[in-house]
N, C-alpha and C positions, 0 to 999 in steps of 0.2 A: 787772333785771326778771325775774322767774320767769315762765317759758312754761310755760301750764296747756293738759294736754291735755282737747279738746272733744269729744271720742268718746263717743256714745248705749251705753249700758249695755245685753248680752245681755240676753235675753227672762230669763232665768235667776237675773239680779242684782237686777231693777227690786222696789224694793222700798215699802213705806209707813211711812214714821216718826212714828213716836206723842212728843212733846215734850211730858213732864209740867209744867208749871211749876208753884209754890208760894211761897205767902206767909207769912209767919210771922206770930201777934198781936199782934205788937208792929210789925212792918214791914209797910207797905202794898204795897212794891213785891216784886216776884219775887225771890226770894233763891236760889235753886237751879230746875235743870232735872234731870228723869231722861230721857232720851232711849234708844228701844228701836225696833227696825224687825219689822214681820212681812215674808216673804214671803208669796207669794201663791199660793191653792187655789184650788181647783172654790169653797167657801163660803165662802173669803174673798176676795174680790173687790171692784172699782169697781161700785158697784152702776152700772148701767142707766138711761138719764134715761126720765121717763115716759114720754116718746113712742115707746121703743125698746121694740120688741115681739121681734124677732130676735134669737136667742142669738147673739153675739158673741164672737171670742177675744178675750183679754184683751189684747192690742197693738192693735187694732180698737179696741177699748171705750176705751182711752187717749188713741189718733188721734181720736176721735170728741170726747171732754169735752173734748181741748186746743186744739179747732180756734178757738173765741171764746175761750176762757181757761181758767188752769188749774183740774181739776178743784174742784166747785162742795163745797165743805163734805159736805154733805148727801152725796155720791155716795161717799165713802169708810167702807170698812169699819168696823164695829166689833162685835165681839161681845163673850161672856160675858168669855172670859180678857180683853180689854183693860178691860171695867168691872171684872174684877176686883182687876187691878192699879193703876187708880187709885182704887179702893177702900182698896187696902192703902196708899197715900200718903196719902189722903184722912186716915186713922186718924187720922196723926200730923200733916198740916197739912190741913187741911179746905176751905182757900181753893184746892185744887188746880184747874188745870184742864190740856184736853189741846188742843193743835193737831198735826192731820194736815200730810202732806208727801209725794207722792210723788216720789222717786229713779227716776229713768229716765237722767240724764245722770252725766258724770263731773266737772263742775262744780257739780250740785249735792251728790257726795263732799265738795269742796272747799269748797265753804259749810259746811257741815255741819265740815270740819277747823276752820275760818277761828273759828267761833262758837262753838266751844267752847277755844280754845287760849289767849284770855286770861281764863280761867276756870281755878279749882282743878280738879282733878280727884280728887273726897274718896270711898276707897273705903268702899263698903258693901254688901247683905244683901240680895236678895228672896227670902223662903221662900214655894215654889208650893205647898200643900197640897191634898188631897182624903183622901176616905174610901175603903178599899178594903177590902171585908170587914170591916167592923169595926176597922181599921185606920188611922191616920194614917199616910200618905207623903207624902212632901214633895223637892222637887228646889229644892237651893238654887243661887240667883244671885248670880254680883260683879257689881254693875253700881257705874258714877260717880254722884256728884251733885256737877254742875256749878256753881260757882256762884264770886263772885263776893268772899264772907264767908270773916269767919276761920275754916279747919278746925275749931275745937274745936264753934263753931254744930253741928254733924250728926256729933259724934264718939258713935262705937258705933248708930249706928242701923241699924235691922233691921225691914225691912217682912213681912208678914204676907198674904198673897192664899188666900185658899181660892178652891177650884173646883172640881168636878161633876166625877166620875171619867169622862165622855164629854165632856170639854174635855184629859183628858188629851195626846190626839193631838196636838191643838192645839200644845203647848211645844216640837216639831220645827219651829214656823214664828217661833218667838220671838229675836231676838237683845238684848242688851243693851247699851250704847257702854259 
């Protein structure tokens, strides 16, 4: 029996995991996942439940949504860059969609190893683009698509995200699994 350590995750580590899934037209069921975590800013944050009128830290604001259950759908981030990026999956399978996650412990590390380890692990591509001066720049991603299918299903693919040269800052809070 593996002894898994239970230790709460620094203020520093606590993060939100964005879990692309996607279906193919020909398969009903989920065939792949792209899995990516933001850390967390001043603007990207747990939003606030209606009744909270008080700025809050963001360890607060977590103790607060987790007291009856884990934070509620609605309370987690999302802005431009994540519709962007499932925009850019979206392209190529359409039936994509996203489930939130936050990481605060080092058990849910271990969910997150556990779920993806009898999974391929199929390397591939997200190009983040914007305009700058008349300019295309772009910062490319290795990320996985997890899944499940034969590697040749998602061989050579390459996702596509544009986004607004004031999201640029943004891609310092992006990680990809």
């Amino acid at each position: 029996m593996k002894k898994l350590d239970t230790n709460w995750l620094s203020p520093d580590k606590i993060r939100i995991l964005k879990r692309i899934s996607f279906k193919s037209k020909l398969n009903p069921n989920v065939i792949g996942n792209i899995i990516y975590t933001r850390s967390f800013t001043n603007e990207y944050k747990l939003k606030l439940e209606k009744n909270e009128e008080n700025e809050v830290d963001d360890i607060e604001r977590i103790r607060s949504l987790m007291d009856d259950e884990y934070p509620r759908y609605d309370c987690y981030p999302n802005d431009s860059l994540d519709s962007s990026i499932l925009n850019a999956v979206r392209e190529i399978f359409p039936e994509s969609s996203v489930e939130n996650n936050l990481i605060i412990h080092e058990l849910e590390l271990e969910e997150i190893r556990l779920s993806i380890q009898s999974k391929i692990a199929i390397c591939s591509n997200m190009n983040i683009c914007w305009d700058e001066n008349m300019n295309l720049k772009c910062n490319r991603y290795c990320l996985n698509i997890f899944s499940t299918l034969d590697k040749n299903e998602f061989s050579n693919l390459c996702f596509e995200a544009k986004i607004q040269k004031s999201d640029v800052e943004k891609l310092s809070t992006l990680e990809f699994k």
